[in-house]
C-alpha positions in Angstrom: 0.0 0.0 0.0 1.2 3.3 -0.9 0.6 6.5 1.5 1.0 10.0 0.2 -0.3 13.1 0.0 -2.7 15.4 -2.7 -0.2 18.2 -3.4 -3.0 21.1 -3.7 -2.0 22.2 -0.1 1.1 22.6 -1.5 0.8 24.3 -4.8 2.9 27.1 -3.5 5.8 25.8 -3.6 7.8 24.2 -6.7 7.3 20.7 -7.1 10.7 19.2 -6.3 10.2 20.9 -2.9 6.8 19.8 -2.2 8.0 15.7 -3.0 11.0 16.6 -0.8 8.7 17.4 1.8 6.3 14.2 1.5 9.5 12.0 2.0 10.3 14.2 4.9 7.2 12.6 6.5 8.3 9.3 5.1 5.3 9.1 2.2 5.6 7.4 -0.4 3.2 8.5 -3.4 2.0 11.8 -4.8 -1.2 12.6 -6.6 -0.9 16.0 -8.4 -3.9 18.4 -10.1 -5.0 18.1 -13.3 -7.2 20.7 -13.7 -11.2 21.2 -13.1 -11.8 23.7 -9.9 -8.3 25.0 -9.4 -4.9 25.4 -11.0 -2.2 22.4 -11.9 1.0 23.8 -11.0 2.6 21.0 -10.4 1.8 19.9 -13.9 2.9 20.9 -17.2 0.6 20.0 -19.1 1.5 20.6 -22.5 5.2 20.1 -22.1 4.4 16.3 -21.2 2.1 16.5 -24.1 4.9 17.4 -26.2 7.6 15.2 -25.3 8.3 11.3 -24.2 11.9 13.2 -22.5 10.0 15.2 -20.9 7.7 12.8 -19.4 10.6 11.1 -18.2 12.1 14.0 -16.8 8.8 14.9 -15.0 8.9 11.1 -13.6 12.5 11.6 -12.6 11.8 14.2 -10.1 9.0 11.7 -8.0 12.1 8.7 -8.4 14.2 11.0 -7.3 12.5 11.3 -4.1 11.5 7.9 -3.8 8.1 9.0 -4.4 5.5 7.5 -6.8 3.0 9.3 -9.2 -0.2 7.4 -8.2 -2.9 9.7 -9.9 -4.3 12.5 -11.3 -6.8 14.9 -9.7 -9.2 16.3 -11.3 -12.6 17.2 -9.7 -14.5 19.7 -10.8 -18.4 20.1 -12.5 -19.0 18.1 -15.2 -22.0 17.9 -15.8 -22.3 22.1 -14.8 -25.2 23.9 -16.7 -23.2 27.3 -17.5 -21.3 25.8 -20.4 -18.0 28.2 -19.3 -17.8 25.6 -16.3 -18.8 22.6 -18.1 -16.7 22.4 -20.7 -13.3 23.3 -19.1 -13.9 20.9 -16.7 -15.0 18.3 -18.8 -12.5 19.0 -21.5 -9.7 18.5 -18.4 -11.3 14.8 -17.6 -11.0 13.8 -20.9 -7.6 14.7 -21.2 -6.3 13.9 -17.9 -6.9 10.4 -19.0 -4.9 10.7 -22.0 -2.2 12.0 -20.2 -2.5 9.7 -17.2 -1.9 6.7 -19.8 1.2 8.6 -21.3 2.6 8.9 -18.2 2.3 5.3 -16.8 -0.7 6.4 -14.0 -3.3 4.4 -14.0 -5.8 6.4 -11.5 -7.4 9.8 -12.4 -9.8 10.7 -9.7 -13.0 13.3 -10.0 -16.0 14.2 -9.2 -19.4 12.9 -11.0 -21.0 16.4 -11.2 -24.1 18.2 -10.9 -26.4 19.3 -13.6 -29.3 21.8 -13.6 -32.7 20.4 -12.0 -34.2 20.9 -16.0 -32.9 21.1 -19.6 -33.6 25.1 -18.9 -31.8 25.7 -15.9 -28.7 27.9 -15.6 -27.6 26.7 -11.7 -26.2 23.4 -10.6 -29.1 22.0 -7.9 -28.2 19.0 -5.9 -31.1 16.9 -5.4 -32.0 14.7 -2.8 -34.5 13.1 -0.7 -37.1 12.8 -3.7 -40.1 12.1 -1.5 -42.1 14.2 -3.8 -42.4 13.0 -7.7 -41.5 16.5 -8.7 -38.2 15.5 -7.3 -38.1 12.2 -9.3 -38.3 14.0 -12.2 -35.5 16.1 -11.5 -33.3 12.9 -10.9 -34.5 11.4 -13.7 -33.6 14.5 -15.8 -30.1 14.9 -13.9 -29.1 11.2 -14.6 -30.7 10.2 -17.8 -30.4 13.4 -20.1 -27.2 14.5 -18.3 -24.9 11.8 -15.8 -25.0 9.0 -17.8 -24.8 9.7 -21.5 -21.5 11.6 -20.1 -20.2 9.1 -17.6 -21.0 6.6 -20.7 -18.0 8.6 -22.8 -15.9 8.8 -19.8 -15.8 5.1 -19.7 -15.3 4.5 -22.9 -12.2 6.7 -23.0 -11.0 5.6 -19.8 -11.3 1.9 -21.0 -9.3 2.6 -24.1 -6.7 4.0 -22.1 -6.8 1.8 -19.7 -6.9 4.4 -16.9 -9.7 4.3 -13.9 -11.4 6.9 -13.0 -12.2 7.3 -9.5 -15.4 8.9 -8.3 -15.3 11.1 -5.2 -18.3 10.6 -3.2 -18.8 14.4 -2.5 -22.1 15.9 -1.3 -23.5 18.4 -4.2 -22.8 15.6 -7.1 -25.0 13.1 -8.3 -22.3 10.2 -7.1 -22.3 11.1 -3.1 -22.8 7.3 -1.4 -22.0 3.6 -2.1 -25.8 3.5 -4.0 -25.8 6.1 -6.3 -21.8 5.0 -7.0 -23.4 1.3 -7.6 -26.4 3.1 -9.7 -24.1 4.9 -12.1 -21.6 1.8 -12.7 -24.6 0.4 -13.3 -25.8 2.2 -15.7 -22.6 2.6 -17.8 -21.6 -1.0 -17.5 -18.5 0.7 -15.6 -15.1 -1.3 -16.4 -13.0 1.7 -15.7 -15.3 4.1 -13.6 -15.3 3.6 -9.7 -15.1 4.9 -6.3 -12.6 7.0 -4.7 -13.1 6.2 -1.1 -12.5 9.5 0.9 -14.1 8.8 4.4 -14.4 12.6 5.2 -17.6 13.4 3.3 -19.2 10.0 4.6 -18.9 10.9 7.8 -21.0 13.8 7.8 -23.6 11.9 6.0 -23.9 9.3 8.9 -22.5 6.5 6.7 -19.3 4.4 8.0 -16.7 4.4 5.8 -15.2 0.7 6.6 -18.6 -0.7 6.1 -19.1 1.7 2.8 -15.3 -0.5 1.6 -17.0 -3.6 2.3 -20.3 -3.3 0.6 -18.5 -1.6 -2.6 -15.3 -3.9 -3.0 -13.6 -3.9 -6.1 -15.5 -0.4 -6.7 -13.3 1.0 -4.6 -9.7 2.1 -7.0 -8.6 4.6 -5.1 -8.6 6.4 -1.3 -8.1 9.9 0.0 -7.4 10.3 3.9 -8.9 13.1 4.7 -10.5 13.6 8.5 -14.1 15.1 10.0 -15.0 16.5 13.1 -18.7 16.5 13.7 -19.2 19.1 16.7 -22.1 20.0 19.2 -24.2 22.1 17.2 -24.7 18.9 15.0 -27.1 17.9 18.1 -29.0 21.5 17.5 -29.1 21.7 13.1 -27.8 18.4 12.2 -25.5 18.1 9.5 -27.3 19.8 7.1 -26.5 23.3 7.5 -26.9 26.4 4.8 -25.7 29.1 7.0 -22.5 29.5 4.3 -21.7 32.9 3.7 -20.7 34.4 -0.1 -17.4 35.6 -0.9 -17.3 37.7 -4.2 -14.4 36.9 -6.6 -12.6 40.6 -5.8 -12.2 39.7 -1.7 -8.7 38.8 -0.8 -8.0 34.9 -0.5 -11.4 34.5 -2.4 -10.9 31.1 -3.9 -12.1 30.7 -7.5 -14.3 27.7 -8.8 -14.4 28.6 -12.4 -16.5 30.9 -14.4 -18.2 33.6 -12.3 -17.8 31.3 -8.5 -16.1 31.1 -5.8 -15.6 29.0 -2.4 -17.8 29.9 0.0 -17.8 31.3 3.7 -18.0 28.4 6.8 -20.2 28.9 9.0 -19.1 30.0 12.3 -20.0 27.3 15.3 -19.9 24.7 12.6 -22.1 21.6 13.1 -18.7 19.5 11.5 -15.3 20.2 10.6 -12.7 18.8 8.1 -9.4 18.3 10.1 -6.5 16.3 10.3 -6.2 12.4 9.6 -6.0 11.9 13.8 -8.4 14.8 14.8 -11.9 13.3 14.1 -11.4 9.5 14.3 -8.0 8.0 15.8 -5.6 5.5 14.6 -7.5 2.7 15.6 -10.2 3.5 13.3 -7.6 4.6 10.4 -5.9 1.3 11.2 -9.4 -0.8 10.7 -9.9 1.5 7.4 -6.4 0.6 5.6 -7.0 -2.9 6.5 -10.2 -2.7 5.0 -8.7 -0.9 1.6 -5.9 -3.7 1.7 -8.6 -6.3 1.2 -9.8 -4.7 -1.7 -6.0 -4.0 -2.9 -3.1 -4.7 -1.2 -1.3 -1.9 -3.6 -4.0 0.8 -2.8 -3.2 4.7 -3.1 -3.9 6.4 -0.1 -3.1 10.2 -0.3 -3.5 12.6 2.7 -6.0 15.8 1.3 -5.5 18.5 3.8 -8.1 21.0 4.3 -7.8 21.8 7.8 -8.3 25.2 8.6 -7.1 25.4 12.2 -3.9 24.0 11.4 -1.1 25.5 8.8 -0.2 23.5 5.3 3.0 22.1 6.8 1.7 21.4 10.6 -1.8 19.7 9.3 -0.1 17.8 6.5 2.4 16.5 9.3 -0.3 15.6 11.5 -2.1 13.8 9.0 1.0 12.1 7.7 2.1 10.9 11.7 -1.3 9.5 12.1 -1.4 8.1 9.1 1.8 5.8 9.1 1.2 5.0 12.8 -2.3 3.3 11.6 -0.4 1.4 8.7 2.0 0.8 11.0 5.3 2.2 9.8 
C-alpha cells in the first residue's frame, strides 16, 4: 500500500520541494492536479504532451524522491449547466486520461458532477430526498439526459486508455454514497469508472466508511485520507447546514471555482469540521480503514488531502502524515 499526500496544499511551492517534503514525513506516493476547480501547477501539461523526455524527466523528479505518481486529480463540475464551467472541466477529464496513460498512472480521480434540476436551468441544484415525484423528475432528468450519457464517454475513454477513473463521493454531485456509486456503474456498464473512497464526506452523511469498503469492493480504486469532526451544534441543526456565507471573486484569498464562483464562507460554530487524519477518528479507526482498503487492494493509493483550517499547510499535513503511518504501521 502506498501513502502519500494530494499536493494542492502545497501548490505554492515548486514541485521538487513539495515531493522533498512528503519523504520528509516518510510518504511514499504523490497525486498531483490536473485541472477542473483549481490550477495544476505542479503539472505541465503541455510540455508532457509534447515530449516522451520530458515525461521522463517529469517522472525523474518523483524517483528521485523515492516518491510515486499514483494519480491524477481532477474534480470539478462536469455535468455544470453554465457551459463556461462545463466544458473546461469536462475537456480536463478527458484529457487527464490521456495523459495519465502517457505517463504510466493508471488512477485519475473526479468528481461525478451536478447538472441543472431541467434542460432550462442555468444553476447546478443538488437533489435529494425525492419524496415528492417532482423530485423524481429532476433525478430522472439529472441522470438520464445528463450523468449518464456523459459518464458513458468517460468510460469509454478511460477503457481505451486503460486508466480508472475514481469517483469522489462528494455531497452536491449526483455520485455522493456507495448506492448512487453502484447506480451509475450500473448504468454505464463501468469497467473503468469507480469509487474513490475519501471517508471525510461520509462521515457527515452518517455512513461508516469501513462498512461503505466492504459493501462496494472492487468499486473502490482509489482512497483519500482526509478527516471530519462532527461538533455540538450537530445535536442543534444536524448536518445539514446552509448558514455559508458568499465571498465575491474581488475579496482577498477568495478562492475561485471557475467561471463567475467562488468557495464559500464556513459557517461560524460549525455543526462539523474537516481536520486532520487523527483529529476526528484516531488510529485505531484509520488502522481498521487501511486494513479494510488492503482487502480490496493490497497496492491501494492512499493520499493525505488537507483541508484543515485550524492548522497550517506544513503542521496539518504533518499531522495527518504521523497519524497516518502509525495506523499502517510504519
Amino acid at each position: 500500500m502506498k501513502l502519500g499526500a494530494y499536493t494542492a496544499c502545497l501548490h505554492d511551492k515548486p514541485l521538487p520541494e513539495a515531493l522533498a517534503i512528503l519523504k520528509g514525513m516518510g510518504l511514499d506516493s504523490a497525486e498531483i492536479n490536473s485541472g477542473g476547480f483549481i490550477p495544476e501547477p505542479h503539472l505541465p501539461i503541455d510540455e508532457l504532451f509534447a515530449s516522451e523526455q520530458a515525461r521522463q524527466d517529469y517522472l525523474g523528479l518523483f524517483a528521485e524522491q523515492g516518491i510515486t505518481l499514483t494519480a491524477l486529480n481532477c474534480n470539478g463540475n462536469p455535468l455544470h449547466p453554465n457551459p463556461v464551467v462545463r466544458e473546461k472541466h469536462a475537456n480536463d477529464l478527458l484529457r487527464s486520461l490521456e495523459l495519465a496513460a502517457l505517463l504510466g498512472v493508471h488512477r485519475v480521480v473526479a468528481m461525478s458532477g451536478t447538472p441543472a434540476a431541467s434542460a432550462t436551468g442555468t444553476n447546478p441544484a443538488w437533489n435529494v430526498l425525492p419524496w415528492d415525484s417532482a423530485y423524481l423528475d429532476v433525478r430522472d432528468y439529472q441522470w438520464n439526459e445528463v450523468a449518464i450519457p456523459f459518464w458513458k464517454t468517460v468510460q469509454w475513454r478511460a477503457a481505451h486508455f486503460d486508466v480508472k477513473v475514481a469517483i469522489e463521493m462528494h455531497p452536491h454531485n449526483v455520485v455522493y454514497n456507495p448506492a448512487t456509486m453502484e447506480r451509475l456503474a450500473e448504468e454505464i456498464d463501468a469497467t473503468h469508472v469507480g469509487a474513490e473512497m475519501d471517508p471525510s464526506h461520509l462521515f457527515w452523511q452518517g455512513i461508516d466508511p469501513v462498512e461503505a469498503i466492504g459493501h462496494l469492493g472492487s468499486l473502490v480504486y482509489n482512497a483519500a485520507a482526509k478527516d471530519t469532526r462532527i461538533n455540538p451544534a450537530a445535536r442543534v441543526n444536524g448536518v445539514l447546514d446552509d448558514r455559508f456565507g458568499r465571498v465575491h471573486p474581488d475579496e482577498p484569498g477568495a478562492v475561485g471555482l471557475g467561471g463567475p464562483y467562488t468557495l464559500s464562507r464556513w459557517p461560524e460554530n460549525s455543526s462539523w469540521d474537516f481536520v486532520a487524519v487523527g483529529r476526528g477518528h484516531d488510529v485505531t479507526w484509520w488502522t481498521a480503514f487501511l486494513r479494510a482498503l488492503e482487502k480490496v487492494d493490497p497496492d491501494m493509493a492512499v493520499n493525505i488531502e488537507h483541508e484543515d483550517q485550524e492548522l497550517d499547510q506544513l503542521e496539518g499535513l504533518a499531522a495527518a502524515a504521523k497519524t497516518l503511518l502509525e495506523a499502517a504501521g510504519r
